[in-house]
Structure formats: structure tokens, C-alpha cells
C-alpha positions in Angstrom: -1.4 9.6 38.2 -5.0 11.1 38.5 -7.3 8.5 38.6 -11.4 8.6 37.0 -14.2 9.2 39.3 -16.4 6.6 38.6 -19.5 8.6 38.7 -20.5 10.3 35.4 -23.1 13.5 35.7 -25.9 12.4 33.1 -28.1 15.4 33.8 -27.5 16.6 30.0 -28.9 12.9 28.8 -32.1 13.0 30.6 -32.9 16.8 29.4 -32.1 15.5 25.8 -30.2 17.9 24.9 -29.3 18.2 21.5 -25.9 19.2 20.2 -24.2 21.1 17.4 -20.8 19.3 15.9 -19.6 22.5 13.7 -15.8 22.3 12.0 -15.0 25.4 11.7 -11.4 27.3 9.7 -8.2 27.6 11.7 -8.1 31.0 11.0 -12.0 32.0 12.9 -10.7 29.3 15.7 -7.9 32.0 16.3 -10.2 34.9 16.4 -12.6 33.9 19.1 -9.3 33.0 21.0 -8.3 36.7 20.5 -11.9 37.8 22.0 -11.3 36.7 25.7 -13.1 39.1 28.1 -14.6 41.3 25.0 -18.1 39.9 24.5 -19.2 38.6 21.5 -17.7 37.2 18.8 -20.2 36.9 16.4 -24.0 36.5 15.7 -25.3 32.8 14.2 -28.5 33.2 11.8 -31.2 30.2 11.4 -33.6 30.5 8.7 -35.8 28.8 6.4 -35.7 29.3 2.9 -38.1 26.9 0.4 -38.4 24.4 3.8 -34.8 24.4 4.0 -32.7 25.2 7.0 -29.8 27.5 6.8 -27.4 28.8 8.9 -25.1 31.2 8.6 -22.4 32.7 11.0 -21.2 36.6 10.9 -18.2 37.3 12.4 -18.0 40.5 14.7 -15.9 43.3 13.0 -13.3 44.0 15.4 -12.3 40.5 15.0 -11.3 41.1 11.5 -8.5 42.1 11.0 -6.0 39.4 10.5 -1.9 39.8 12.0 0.7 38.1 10.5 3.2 35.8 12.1 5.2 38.6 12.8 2.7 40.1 14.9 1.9 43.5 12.3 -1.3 43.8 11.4 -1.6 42.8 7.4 -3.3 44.5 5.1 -5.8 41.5 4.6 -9.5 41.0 6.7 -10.8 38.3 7.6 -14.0 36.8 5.7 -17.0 38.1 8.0 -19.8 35.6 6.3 -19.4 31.7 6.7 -22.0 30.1 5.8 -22.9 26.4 7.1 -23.3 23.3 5.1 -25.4 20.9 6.9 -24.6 16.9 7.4 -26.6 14.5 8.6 -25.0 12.6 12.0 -24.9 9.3 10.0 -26.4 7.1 12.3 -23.4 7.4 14.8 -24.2 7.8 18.5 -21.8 10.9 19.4 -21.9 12.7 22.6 -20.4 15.8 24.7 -18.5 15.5 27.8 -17.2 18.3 30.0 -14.6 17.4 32.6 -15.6 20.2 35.3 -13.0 20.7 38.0 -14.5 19.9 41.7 -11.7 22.3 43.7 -8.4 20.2 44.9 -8.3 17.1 44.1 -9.1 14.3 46.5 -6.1 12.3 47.8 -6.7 8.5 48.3 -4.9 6.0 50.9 -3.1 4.5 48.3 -1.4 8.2 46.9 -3.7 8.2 43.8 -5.9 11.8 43.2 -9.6 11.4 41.9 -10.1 13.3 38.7 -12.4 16.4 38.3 -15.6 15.3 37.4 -17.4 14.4 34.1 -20.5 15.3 33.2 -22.1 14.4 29.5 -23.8 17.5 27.9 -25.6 15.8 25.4 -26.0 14.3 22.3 -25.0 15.2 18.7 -27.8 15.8 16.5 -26.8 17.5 13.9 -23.0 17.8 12.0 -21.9 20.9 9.9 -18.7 22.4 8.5 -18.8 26.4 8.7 -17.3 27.7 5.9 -16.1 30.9 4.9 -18.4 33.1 1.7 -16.3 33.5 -1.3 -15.1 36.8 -1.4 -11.8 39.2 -2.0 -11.1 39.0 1.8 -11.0 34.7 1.3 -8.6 35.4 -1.6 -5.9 38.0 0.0 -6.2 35.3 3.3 -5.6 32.6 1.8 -2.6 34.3 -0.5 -1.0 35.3 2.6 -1.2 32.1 4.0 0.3 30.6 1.3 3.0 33.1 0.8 3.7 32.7 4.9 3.9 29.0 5.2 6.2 29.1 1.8 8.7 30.8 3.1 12.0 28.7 4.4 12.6 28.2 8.2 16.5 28.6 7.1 17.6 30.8 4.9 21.4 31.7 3.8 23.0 34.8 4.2 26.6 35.7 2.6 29.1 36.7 5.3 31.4 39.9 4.8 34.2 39.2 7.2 35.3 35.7 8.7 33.8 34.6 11.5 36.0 34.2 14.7 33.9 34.2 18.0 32.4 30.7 16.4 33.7 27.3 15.1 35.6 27.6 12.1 34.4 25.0 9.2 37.4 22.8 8.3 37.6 20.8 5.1 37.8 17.0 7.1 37.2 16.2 10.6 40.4 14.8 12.4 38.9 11.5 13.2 37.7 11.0 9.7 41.4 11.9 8.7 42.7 9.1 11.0 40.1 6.6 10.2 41.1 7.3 5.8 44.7 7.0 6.7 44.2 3.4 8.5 42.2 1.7 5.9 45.0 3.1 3.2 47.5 1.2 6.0 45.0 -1.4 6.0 45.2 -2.1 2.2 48.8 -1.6 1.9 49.4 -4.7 4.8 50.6 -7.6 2.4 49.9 -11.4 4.3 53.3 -12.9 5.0 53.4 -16.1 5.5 51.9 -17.9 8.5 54.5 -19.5 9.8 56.5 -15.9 10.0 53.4 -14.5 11.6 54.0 -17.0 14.3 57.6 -16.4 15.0 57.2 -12.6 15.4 54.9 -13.4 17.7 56.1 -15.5 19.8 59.3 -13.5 19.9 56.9 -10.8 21.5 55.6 -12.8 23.7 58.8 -13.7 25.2 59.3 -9.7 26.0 56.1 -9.3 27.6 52.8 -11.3 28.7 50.1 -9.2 27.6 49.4 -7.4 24.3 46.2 -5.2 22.6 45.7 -6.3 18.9 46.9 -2.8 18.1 50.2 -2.9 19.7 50.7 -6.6 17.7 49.4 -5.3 14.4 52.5 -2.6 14.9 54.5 -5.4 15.4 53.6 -7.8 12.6 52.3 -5.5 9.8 49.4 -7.9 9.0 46.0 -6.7 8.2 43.9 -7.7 11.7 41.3 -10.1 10.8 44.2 -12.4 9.4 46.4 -11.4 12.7 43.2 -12.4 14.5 42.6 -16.0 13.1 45.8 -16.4 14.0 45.6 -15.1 17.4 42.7 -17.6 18.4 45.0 -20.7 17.3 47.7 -19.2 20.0 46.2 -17.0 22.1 43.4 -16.7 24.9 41.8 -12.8 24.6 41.1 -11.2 28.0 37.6 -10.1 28.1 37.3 -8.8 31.4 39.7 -8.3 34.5 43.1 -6.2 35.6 44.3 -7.2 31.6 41.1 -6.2 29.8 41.2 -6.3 26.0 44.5 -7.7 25.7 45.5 -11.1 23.9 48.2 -13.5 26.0 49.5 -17.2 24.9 48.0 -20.4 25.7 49.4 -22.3 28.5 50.6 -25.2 26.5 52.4 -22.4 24.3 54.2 -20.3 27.5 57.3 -22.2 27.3 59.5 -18.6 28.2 57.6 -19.2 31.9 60.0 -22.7 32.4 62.7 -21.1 31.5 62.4 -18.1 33.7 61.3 -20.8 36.9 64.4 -22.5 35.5 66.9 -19.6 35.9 
């Protein structure tokens, strides 16, 4: 993980340099980004007017014409005037950093890399929001925004023939089918009486040592929480080990081991 240099280039601070903070529309953000390598993007205006300041920003013509998200050029251009609507800094202390890169980054003993280097440009002076001149361009942009981020990311189409290179949609899933037909076997389990519980399953257990709670609800035809409570007046459940999961008698009740010994 790169690591911060611990020196900080303050050569911007002691020149006092004093920085713009300007918001400016998504839309004019994308624009410069088109105008890599071409020049200018634009010319900025600073007047006076009654003792005011205004600015203004005109955006370069070739960078107006707007594409859509499917990359064809709509029939909409961008707004070429925005002007800027000045805001004071509210006493806040804000600042610009650049992180500069220094070539390969240096390797220390302990595997860590230095960072590239920071350097503080100056200090924010003055805060505007560059907005774009009310005009028919604004209007069709903004329309064609509207009507783009509108649309639906899915849409449905109507199929003319069946589809068989794909899955085929199916009124229930097997497993839910299975898990429906066990609770209606679940309801339909009447409790017999305790004592008959207890002979059926000791009657298994004389067959064989070891049994899941599914192979003993086949057996009994009780519903399992009250095959269960049973179970843990009776039975030890393996938890773990060659019998995993699977419920076997007490010692005190194993009385088919004597007899076997016996024979």
C-alpha cells in the first residue's frame, strides 16, 4: 500500500496564490473532456459593470454539438454562454493540492512505496457556480436529457416463436413442489398416542442402531417436532462422527445389545 511522503511542496502558499472554486454543468464537464489535444475550449470574460464583477464563460463552437448516449450526434447544441454567479468563500479556509508523480516510486526496506508527491497550489478565494444562459439550446438539452434518462433499462418484447436454445419458464420449481407436498404431509400427520410412538420405536431400534429423523418420521407417521421431543426422552443425536446426524438409544434403553451378547 503506497505510503505519504511526509514532505508537502508549499511553494503555491508562499506566492499567495489565489484560487477559483467554480461548479460547473455535467454536460460542459463532458465537453472539455472531448477537447484533449485540440486547444481551447473556451474563452472566460471578467468585467465590471456599475463596480460589479462579472464573469462569464463562452464555450468554443466545435464543442457544441451535443451526441447522445447512442453515440449519434442529436439535433440539440450545447448552450455556448454560462454565465457565473459569484459566492463569497464563507470564511472557510479551502485549499488546492496536486499530487505530481516523481517517476517510479521509491521502494522502502520494509516493502512499502512512497507516494508521488504533493504540492498545495493555493488557496480558495473566491467560489462561483457557472451556469448555463437561458436559451432554446438549454431547453432542447435539457428535454433530451430528460427524455434519455426516462427511458427503461428493460424493456419487454413479445416473442413470435418459443424459445428453445434457453431455459424454458415452468409454472413451479421442483423443490418448491417438494417442499408444498411435505408441509400438506406435514398437516395431514395426526399425534398417536405416546406410548405407541415409543413402541414403534423401539421395535426399530431392535432392527438397526442408527437412524436419521427422516427415515423414523417414515416409520412413525408423526409430525417431527412431536417425534423429536420424544426422541430426546430416548435417544442421544449424533452430532459429529462415522454416524453423523443420526438419532440411536440411550444406554440404559439398549436392552436388544444383552440379548444379542446373550445368544
Amino acid at each position: 500500500m503506497a505510503e505519504k511522503s511526509g514532505e508537502l511542496d508549499l511553494t503555491g502558499a508562499k506566492q499567495n496564490t489565489g484560487m477559483w472554486l467554480v461548479k460547473v454543468p455535467k454536460y460542459l464537464s463532458q465537453q472539455w473532456a472531448k477537447s484533449t489535444g485540440r486547444g481551447e475550449v473556451g474563452k472566460l470574460r471578467i468585467a465590471k459593470n456599475q463596480g460589479k464583477t462579472e464573469v462569464s464563460f463562452t464555450l468554443n463552437e466545435d464543442l457544441a454539438s451535443i451526441h447522445d448516449t447512442t453515440g449519434k450526434l442529436a439535433s440539440v447544441s450545447a448552450p455556448r454562454d454560462h454565465p457565473f454567479v459569484l459566492q463569497s468563500v464563507g470564511g472557510q479556509m479551502l485549499t488546492v493540492f496536486t499530487e505530481c508523480s516523481s517517476g517510479t516510486p521509491e521502494e522502502k526496506s520494509d516493502g512499502t512505496k512512497t507516494a508521488d508527491k504533493l504540492a498545495m497550489e493555493g488557496i480558495v478565494v473566491q467560489r462561483a457556480e457557472c451556469r448555463a444562459a437561458p436559451s432554446e439550446n438549454y431547453m432542447k438539452l435539457k428535454k433530451m436529457h430528460i427524455e434519455i434518462t426516462s427511458k427503461p433499462i428493460r424493456l419487454s418484447k413479445q416473442l413470435d416463436k418459443a424459445v428453445t436454445t434457453n431455459y424454458k419458464p415452468v409454472a413451479d420449481h421442483q423443490y418448491n413442489i417438494e417442499s408444498e407436498r411435505r408441509k400438506k404431509e406435514e398437516g395431514k400427520r395426526a399425534r398417536a398416542d405416546k406410548q405407541q410412538v415409543l413402541n414403534m420405536l423401539f421395535s426399530a431400534f431392535e432392527k438397526h442402531q442408527y437412524y436419521t429423523i427422516k427415515d423414523l418420521v417414515d416409520i412413525t407417521k408423526q409430525p417431527v417436532n412431536y417425534l423429536k421431543d420424544i426422541l430426546r426422552e430416548i435417544c442421544t443425536y449424533n452430532a459429529k462422527g462415522t454416524h453423523k446426524s443420526t438419532w440411536e438409544l440411550m444406554p440404559e434403553y439398549r436392552h436388544y445389545q444383552a440379548e444379542v451378547k446373550a445368544e
